[in-house]
N, C-alpha and C positions, 0 to 999 in steps of 0.2 A: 439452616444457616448457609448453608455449602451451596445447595439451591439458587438462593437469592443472591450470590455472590458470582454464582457461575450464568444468571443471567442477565447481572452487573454485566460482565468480562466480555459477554456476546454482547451484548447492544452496542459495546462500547467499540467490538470490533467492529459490527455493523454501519454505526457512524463514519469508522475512520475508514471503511473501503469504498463509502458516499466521495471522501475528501479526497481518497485515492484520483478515483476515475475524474474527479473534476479539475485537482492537482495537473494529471495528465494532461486533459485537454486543453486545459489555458497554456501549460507549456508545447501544445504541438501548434496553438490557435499565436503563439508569441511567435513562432519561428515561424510561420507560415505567413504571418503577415509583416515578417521584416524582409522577407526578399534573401534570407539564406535558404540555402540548399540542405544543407546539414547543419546539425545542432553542435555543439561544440563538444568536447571528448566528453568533458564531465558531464554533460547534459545525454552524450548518449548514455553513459555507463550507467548512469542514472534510470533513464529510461530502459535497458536493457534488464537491470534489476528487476525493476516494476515489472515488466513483460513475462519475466523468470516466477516471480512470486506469484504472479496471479496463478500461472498454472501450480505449482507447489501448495498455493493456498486451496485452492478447490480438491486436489488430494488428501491435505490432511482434513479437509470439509466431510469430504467421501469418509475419513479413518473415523470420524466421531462419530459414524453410525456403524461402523463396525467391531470400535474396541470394546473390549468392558468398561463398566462402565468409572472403573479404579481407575482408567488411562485417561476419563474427559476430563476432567480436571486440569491435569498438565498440559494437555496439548492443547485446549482453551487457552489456558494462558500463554503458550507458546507463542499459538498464531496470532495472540493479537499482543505478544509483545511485538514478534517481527513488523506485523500489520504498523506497527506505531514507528519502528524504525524508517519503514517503507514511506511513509507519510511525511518525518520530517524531512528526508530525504528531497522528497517532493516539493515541499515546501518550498527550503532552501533551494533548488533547486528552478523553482518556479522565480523568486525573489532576483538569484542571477541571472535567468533569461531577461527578466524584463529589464534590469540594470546594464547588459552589454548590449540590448538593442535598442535602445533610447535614442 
């Protein structure tokens, strides 16, 4: 049971780091085609996150083949509660770019 549920948790983080990277590029593809120079504070902070978690996420990528295997579990679900944080983030995120450059 634990099995199928831990690769429930990975697919699903799998999905959402699809949504991540696509997330990103519509929002650099919005500012880039409105003629600003910089994104807006919120939009960087945003993006500076995303930038931050990716490298963070590939480390604790790296820890799941080195814990026991008593620790996969938790940090499965860790990284893909954050991964899901990261995403609405984006989302939102994406949603304002496109409303203040209209």
């Amino acid at each position: 049971m634990q099995t199928i549920f831990l690769t429930v948790i990975t697919a699903i983080f799998i999905i959402e780091s699809i949504f991540e990277v696509r997330y990103f590029a519509q929002i650099r593809t919005i500012f880039n085609n409105s003629g600003r120079t910089n994104p807006t504070k919120r939009i960087q902070r945003i993006m500076t996150i995303e930038n931050q978690w990716s490298w963070i996420s590939w480390i604790f990528l790296l820890l799941l083949f080195i814990l026991p295997a008593t620790y996969t579990a938790v940090l499965i679900c860790l990284i893909t509660l954050i991964e899901t944080w990261v995403v609405y983030e984006l989302y939102n995120a994406r949603d304002y770019a496109q409303k203040i450059n209209k």
